[in-house]
Steps between C-alpha positions, in 0.01 A plus 500: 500500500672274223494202759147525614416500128718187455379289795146588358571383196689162659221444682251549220691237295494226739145535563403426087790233515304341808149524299632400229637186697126461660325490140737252370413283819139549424482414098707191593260365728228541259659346250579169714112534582364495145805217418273297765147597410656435114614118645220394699214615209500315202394265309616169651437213178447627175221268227478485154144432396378260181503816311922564571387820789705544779244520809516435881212228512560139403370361173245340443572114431187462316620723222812339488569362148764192421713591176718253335905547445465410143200797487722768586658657165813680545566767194331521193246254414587347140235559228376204301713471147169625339415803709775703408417852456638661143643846595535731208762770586383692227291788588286838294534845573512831329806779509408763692836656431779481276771728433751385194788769537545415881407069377240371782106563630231367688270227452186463677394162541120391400400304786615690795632827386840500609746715329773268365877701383623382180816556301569536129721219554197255575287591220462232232340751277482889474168610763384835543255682752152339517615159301338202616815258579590149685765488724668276751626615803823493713649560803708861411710710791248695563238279514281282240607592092298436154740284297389312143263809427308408153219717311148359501366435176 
């Protein structure tokens, strides 16, 4: 009875290892079938219109527009001697929070409301919650830091 069982099972084996063979036949075919469909559709010539579009028609030569070399500016355009803009790094905010025995707080800015750390360190004179101060700022580990904090009088 042991052998019956065994030739069963032989026989069982080959018969998934033979379907499994078929399968493998079958996805490989398809595969070299949508590798041709994949080659033979397509876009043959690609365009690029007056606007800088790719697109499968050809332009049109009537919008077609002639630039000079000497037009074409690479980098930064310079700015005239008398249009320089005067940044002032200094900016206004108030404390929102300020703790002395630990030595840093918060400032929030007065333009945009962003929450600036600041250290004891940084202070130019003594500030305490809700003082109106001007401030610089820096780039700290953790991200941008008041520095040159001053009361406003």
């Amino acid at each position: 009875m042991a052998k019956s069982q065994q030739s069963y099972n032989k026989s069982e084996k080959e018969k998934k290892r033979l379907q499994k063979r078929e399968e493998k036949k079958k996805k490989m075919e398809a595969r070299k079938l949508d590798k041709e469909k994949l080659d033979n559709s397509g876009i043959d010539l690609v365009y690029v219109d007056h606007m800088g579009n790719l697109v499968d028609t050809p332009p049109d030569p009537s919008e077609k527009e002639e630039i000079e070399a000497e037009d074409i500016v690479l980098g930064i355009p310079k700015t005239p001697e008398g249009e320089k803009e005067a940044f002032d790094p200094t900016r206004t905010g108030s404390v929102n929070y300020f703790d002395h025995s630990k030595g840093f707080g918060f400032i929030i800015d007065a333009e945009n409301n962003e929450k600036y750390f600041t250290h004891i360190s940084n202070c130019i004179d003594e500030i305490n919650e809700n003082d109106k101060v001007t401030y610089e700022l820096e780039k700290g580990q953790r991200g941008m830091n008041a520095v040159k904090v001053t009361l406003v009088k």
